[in-house]
Chimera marker file (.cmm) of the C-alpha trace (Angstrom):
<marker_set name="trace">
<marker id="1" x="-48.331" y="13.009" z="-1.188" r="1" g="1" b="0" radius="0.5"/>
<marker id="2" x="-49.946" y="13.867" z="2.766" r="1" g="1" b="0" radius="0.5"/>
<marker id="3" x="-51.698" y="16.799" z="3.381" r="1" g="1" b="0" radius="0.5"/>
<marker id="4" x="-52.056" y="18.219" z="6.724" r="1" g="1" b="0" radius="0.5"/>
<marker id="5" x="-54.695" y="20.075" z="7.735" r="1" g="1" b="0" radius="0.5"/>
<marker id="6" x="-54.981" y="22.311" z="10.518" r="1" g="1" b="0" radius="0.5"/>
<marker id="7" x="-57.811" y="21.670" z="13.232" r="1" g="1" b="0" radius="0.5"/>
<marker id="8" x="-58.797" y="21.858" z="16.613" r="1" g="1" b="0" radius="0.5"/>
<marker id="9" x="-58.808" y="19.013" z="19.405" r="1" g="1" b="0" radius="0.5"/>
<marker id="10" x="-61.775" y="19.012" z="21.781" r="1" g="1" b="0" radius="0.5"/>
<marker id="11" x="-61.306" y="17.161" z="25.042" r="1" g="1" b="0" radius="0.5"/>
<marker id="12" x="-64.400" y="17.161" z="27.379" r="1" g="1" b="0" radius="0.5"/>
<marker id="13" x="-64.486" y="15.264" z="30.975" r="1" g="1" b="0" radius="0.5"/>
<marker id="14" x="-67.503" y="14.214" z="31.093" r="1" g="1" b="0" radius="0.5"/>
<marker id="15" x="-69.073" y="11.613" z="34.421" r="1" g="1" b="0" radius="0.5"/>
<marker id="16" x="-69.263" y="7.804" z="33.076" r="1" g="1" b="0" radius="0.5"/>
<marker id="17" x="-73.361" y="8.003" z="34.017" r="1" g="1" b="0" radius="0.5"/>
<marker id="18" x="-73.707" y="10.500" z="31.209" r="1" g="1" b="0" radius="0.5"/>
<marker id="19" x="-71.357" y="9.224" z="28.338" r="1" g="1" b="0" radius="0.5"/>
<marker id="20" x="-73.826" y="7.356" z="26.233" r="1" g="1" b="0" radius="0.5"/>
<marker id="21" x="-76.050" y="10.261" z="26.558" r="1" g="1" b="0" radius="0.5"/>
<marker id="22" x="-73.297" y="12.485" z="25.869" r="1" g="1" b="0" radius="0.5"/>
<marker id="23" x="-71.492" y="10.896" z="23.032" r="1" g="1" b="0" radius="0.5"/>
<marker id="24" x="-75.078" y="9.954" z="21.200" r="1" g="1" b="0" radius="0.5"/>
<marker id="25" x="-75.732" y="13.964" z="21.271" r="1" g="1" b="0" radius="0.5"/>
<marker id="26" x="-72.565" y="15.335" z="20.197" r="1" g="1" b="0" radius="0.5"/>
<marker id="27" x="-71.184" y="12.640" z="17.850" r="1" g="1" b="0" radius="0.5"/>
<marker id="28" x="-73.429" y="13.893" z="14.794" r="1" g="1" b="0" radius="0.5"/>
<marker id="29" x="-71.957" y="17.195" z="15.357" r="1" g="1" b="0" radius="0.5"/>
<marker id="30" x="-68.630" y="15.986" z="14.231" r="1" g="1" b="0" radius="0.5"/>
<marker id="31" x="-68.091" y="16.829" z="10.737" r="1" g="1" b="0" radius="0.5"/>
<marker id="32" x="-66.410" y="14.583" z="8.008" r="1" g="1" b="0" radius="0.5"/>
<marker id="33" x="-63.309" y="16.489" z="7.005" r="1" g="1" b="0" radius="0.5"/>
<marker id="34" x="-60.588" y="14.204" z="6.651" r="1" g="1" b="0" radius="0.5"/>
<marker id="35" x="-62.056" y="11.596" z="4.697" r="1" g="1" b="0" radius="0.5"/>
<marker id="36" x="-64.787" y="8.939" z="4.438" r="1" g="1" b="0" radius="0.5"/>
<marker id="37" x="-65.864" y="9.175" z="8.120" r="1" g="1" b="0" radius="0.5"/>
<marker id="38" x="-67.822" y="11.300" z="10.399" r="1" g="1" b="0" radius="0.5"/>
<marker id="39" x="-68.965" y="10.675" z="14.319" r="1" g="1" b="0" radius="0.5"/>
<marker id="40" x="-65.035" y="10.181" z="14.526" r="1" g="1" b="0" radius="0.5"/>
<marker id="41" x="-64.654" y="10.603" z="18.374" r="1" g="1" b="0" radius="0.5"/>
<marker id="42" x="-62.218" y="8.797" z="21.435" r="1" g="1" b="0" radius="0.5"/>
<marker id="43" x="-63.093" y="8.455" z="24.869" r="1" g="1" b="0" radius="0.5"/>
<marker id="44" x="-61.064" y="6.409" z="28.088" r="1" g="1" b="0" radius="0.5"/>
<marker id="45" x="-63.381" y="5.262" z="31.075" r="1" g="1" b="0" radius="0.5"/>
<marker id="46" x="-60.641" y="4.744" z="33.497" r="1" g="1" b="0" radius="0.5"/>
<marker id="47" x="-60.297" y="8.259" z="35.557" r="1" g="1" b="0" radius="0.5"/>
<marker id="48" x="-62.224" y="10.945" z="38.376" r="1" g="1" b="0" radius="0.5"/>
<marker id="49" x="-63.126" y="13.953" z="38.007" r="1" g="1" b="0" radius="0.5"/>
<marker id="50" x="-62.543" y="15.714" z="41.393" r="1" g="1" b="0" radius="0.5"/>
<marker id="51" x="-64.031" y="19.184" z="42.593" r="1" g="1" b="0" radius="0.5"/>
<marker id="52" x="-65.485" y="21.020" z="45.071" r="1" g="1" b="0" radius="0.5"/>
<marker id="53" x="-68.701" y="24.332" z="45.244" r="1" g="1" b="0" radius="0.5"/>
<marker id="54" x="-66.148" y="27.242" z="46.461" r="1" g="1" b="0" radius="0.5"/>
<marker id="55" x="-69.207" y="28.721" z="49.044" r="1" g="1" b="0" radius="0.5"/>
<marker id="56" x="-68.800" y="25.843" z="51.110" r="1" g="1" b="0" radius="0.5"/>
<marker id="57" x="-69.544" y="22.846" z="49.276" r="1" g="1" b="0" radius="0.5"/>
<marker id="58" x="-67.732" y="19.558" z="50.099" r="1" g="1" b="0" radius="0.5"/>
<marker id="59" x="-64.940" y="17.659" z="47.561" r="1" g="1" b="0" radius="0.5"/>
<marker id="60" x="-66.630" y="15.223" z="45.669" r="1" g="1" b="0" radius="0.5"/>
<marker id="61" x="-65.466" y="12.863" z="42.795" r="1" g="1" b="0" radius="0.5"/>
<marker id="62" x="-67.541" y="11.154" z="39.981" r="1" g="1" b="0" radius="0.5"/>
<marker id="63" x="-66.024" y="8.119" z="37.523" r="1" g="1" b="0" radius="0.5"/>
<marker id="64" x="-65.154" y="10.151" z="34.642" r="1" g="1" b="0" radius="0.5"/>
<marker id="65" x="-64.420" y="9.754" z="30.855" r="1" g="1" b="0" radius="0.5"/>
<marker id="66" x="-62.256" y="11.690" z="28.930" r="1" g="1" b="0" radius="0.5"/>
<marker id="67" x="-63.857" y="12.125" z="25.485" r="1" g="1" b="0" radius="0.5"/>
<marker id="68" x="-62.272" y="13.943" z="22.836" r="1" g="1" b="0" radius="0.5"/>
<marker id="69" x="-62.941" y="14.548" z="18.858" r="1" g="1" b="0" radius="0.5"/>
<marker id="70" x="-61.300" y="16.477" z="16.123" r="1" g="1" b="0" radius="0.5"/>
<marker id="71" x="-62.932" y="19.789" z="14.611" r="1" g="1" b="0" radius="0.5"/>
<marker id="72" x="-61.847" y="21.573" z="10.965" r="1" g="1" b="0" radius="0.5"/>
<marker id="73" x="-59.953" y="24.835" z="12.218" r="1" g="1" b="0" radius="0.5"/>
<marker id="74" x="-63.102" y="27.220" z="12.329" r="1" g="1" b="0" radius="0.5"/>
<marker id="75" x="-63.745" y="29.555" z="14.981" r="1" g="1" b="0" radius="0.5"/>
<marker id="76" x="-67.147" y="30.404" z="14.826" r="1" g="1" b="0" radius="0.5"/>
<marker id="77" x="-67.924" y="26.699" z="14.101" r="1" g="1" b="0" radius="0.5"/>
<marker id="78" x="-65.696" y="25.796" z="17.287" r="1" g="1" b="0" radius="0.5"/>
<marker id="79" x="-67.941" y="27.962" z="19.088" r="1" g="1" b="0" radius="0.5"/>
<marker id="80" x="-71.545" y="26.720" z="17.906" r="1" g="1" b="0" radius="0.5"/>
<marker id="81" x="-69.951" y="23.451" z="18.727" r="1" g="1" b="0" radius="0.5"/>
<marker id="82" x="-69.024" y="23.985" z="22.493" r="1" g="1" b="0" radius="0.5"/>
<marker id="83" x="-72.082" y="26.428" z="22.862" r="1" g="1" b="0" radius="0.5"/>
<marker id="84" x="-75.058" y="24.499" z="20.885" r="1" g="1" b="0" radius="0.5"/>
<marker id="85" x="-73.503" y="21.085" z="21.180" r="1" g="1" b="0" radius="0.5"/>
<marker id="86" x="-71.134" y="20.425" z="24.173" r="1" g="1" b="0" radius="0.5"/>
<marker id="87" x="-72.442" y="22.331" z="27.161" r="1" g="1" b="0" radius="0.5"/>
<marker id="88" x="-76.428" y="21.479" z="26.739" r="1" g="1" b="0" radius="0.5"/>
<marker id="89" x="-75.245" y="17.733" z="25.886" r="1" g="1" b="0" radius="0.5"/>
<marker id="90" x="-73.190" y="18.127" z="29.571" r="1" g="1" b="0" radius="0.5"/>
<marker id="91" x="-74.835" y="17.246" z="32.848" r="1" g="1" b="0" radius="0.5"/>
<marker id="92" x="-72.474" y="19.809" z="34.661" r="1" g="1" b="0" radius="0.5"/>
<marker id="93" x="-73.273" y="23.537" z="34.957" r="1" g="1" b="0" radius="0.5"/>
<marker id="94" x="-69.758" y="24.606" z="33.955" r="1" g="1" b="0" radius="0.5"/>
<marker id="95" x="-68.541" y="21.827" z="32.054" r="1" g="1" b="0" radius="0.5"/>
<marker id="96" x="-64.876" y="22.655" z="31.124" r="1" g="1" b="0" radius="0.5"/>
<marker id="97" x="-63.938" y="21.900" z="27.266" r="1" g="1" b="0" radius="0.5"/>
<marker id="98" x="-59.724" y="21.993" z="26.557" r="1" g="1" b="0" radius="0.5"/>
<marker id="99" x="-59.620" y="23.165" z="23.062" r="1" g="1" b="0" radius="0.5"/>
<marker id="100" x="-55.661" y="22.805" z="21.278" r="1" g="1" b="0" radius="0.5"/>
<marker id="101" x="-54.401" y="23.443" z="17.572" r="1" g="1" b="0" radius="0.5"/>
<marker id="102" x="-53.207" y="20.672" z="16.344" r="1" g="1" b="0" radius="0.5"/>
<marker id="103" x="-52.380" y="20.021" z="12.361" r="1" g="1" b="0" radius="0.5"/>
<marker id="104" x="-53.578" y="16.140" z="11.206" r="1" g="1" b="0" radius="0.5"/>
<marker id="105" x="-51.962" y="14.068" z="8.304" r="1" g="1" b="0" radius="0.5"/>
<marker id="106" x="-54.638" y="13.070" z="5.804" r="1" g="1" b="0" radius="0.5"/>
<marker id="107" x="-53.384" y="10.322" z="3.590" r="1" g="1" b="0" radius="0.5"/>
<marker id="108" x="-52.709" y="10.880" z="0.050" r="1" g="1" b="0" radius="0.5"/>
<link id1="1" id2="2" r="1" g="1" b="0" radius="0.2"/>
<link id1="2" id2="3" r="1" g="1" b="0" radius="0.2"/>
<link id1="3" id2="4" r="1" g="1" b="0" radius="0.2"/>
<link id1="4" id2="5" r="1" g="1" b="0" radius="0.2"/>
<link id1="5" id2="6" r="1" g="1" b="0" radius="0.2"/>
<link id1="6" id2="7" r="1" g="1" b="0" radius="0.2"/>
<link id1="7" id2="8" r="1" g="1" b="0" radius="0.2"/>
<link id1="8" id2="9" r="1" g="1" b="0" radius="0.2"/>
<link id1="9" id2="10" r="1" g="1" b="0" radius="0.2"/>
<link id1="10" id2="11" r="1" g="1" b="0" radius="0.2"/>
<link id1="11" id2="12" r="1" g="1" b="0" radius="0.2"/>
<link id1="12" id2="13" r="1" g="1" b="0" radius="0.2"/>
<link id1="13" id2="14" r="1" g="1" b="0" radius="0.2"/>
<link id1="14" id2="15" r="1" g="1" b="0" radius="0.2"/>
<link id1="15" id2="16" r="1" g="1" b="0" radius="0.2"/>
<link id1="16" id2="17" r="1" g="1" b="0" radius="0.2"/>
<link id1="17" id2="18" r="1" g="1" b="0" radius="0.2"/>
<link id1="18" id2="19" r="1" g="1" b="0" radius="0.2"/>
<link id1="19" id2="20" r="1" g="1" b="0" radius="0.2"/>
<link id1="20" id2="21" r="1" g="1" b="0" radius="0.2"/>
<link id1="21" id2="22" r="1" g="1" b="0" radius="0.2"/>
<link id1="22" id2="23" r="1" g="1" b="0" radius="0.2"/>
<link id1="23" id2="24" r="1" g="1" b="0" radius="0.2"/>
<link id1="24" id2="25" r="1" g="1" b="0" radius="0.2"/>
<link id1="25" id2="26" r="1" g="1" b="0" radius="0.2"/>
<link id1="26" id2="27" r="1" g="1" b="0" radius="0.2"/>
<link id1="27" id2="28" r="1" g="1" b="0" radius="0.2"/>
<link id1="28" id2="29" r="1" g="1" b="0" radius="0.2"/>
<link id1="29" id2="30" r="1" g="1" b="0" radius="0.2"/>
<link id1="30" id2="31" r="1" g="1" b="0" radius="0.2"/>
<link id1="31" id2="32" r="1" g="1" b="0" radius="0.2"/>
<link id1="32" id2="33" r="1" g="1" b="0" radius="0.2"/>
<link id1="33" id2="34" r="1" g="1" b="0" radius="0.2"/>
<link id1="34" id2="35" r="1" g="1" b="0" radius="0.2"/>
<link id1="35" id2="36" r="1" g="1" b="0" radius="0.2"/>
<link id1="36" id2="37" r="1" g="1" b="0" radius="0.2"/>
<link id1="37" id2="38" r="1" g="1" b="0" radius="0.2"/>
<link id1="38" id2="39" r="1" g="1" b="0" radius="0.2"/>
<link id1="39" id2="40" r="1" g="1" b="0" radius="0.2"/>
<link id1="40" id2="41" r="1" g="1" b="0" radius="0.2"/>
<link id1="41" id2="42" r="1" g="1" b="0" radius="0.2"/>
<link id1="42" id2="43" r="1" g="1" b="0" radius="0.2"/>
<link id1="43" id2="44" r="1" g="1" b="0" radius="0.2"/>
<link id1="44" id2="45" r="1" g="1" b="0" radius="0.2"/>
<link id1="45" id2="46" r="1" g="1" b="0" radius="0.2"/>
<link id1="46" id2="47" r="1" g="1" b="0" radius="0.2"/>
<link id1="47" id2="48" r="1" g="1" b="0" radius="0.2"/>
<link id1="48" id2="49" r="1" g="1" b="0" radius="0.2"/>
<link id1="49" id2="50" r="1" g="1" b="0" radius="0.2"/>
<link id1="50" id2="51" r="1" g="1" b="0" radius="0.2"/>
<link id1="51" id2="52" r="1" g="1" b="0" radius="0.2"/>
<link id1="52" id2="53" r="1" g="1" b="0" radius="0.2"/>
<link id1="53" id2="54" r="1" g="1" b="0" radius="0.2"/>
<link id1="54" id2="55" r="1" g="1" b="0" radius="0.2"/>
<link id1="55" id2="56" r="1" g="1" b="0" radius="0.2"/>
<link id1="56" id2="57" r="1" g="1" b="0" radius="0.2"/>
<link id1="57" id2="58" r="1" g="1" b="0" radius="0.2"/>
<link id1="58" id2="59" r="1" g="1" b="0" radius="0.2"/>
<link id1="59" id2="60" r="1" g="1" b="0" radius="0.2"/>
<link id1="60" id2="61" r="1" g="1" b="0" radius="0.2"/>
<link id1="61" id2="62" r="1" g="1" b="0" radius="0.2"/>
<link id1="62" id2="63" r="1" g="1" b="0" radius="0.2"/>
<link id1="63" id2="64" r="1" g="1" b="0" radius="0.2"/>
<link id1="64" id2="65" r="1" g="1" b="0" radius="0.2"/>
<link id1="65" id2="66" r="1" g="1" b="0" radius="0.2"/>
<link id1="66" id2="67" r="1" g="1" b="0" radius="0.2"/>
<link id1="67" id2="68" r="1" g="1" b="0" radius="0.2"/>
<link id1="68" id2="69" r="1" g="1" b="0" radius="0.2"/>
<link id1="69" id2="70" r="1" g="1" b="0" radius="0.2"/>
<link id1="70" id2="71" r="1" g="1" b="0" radius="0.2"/>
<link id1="71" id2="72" r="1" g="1" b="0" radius="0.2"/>
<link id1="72" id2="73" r="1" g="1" b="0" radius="0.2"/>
<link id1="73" id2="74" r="1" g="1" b="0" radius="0.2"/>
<link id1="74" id2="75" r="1" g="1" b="0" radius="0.2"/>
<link id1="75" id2="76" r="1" g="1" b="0" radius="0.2"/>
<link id1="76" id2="77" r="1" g="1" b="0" radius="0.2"/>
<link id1="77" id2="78" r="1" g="1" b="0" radius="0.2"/>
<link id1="78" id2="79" r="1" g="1" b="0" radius="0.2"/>
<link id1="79" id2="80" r="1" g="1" b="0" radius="0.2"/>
<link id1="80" id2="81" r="1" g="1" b="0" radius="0.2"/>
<link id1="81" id2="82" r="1" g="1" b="0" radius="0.2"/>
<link id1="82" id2="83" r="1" g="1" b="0" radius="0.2"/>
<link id1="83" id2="84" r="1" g="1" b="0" radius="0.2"/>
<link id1="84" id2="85" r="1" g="1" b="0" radius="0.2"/>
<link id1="85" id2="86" r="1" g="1" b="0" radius="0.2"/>
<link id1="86" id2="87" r="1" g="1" b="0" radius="0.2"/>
<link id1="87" id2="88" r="1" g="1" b="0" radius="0.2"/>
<link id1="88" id2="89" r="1" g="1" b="0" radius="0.2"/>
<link id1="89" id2="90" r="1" g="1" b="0" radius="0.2"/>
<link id1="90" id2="91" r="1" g="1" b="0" radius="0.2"/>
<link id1="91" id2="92" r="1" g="1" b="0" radius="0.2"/>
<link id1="92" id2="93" r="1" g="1" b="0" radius="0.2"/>
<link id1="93" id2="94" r="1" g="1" b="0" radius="0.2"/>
<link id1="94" id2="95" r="1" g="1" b="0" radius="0.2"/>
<link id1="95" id2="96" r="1" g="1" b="0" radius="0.2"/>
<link id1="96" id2="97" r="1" g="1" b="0" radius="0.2"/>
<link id1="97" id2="98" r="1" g="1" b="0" radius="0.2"/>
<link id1="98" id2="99" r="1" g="1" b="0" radius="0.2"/>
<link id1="99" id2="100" r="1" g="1" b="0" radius="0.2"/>
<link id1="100" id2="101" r="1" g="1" b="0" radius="0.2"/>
<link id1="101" id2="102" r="1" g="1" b="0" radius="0.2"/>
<link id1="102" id2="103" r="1" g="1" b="0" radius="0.2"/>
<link id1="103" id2="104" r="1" g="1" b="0" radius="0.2"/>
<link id1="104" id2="105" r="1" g="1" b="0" radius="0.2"/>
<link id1="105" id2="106" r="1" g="1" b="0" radius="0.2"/>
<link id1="106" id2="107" r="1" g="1" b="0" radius="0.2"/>
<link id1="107" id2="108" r="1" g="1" b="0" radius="0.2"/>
</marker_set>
């Protein structure tokens, strides 16, 4: 019989420049918790990330990734994550990080 286990999904846009840099310092942050695996972690390399300084900066947009990864449902550890992990791993000063509940099916 399945089990499913509640967690948290992480999404993270993040510019293309930095994603190897990026994904080689968070990935070993991303437990093992639904099996055999750990570093589990998805990312797309086919979108922009638009924005623009409110005191008069100028719209720019970067090639962007969207990288995600899965996270056991723990609130402090979701926070060490984004906080220890995520933002100094970021090259953006206010990198924004989507977190959603989501529940995942672990084989049995």
């Amino acid at each position: 019989m399945s089990e499913w286990i509640e967690s948290y999904r992480v999404t993270v846009f993040v510019p293309l420049e930095a994603l190897e840099a990026f994904v080689n310092a968070v990935s070993p942050h991303i437990p093992a918790f639904l099996g055999g695996y750990d570093h589990v972690c998805w990312w797309t390399q086919s979108g922009f990330e638009q924005s623009r300084e409110i005191e008069g900066g100028r719209i720019e947009r970067v090639p962007a990734a969207r990288f995600e990864c899965s996270l056991p449902k723990d609130r402090e550890a979701l926070e060490r994550f984004i906080n220890e992990t995520v933002k100094p791993a970021h090259p953006w000063k206010e990198p924004v990080v989507l977190v959603h509940g989501a529940e995942i099916r672990r084989p049995g």
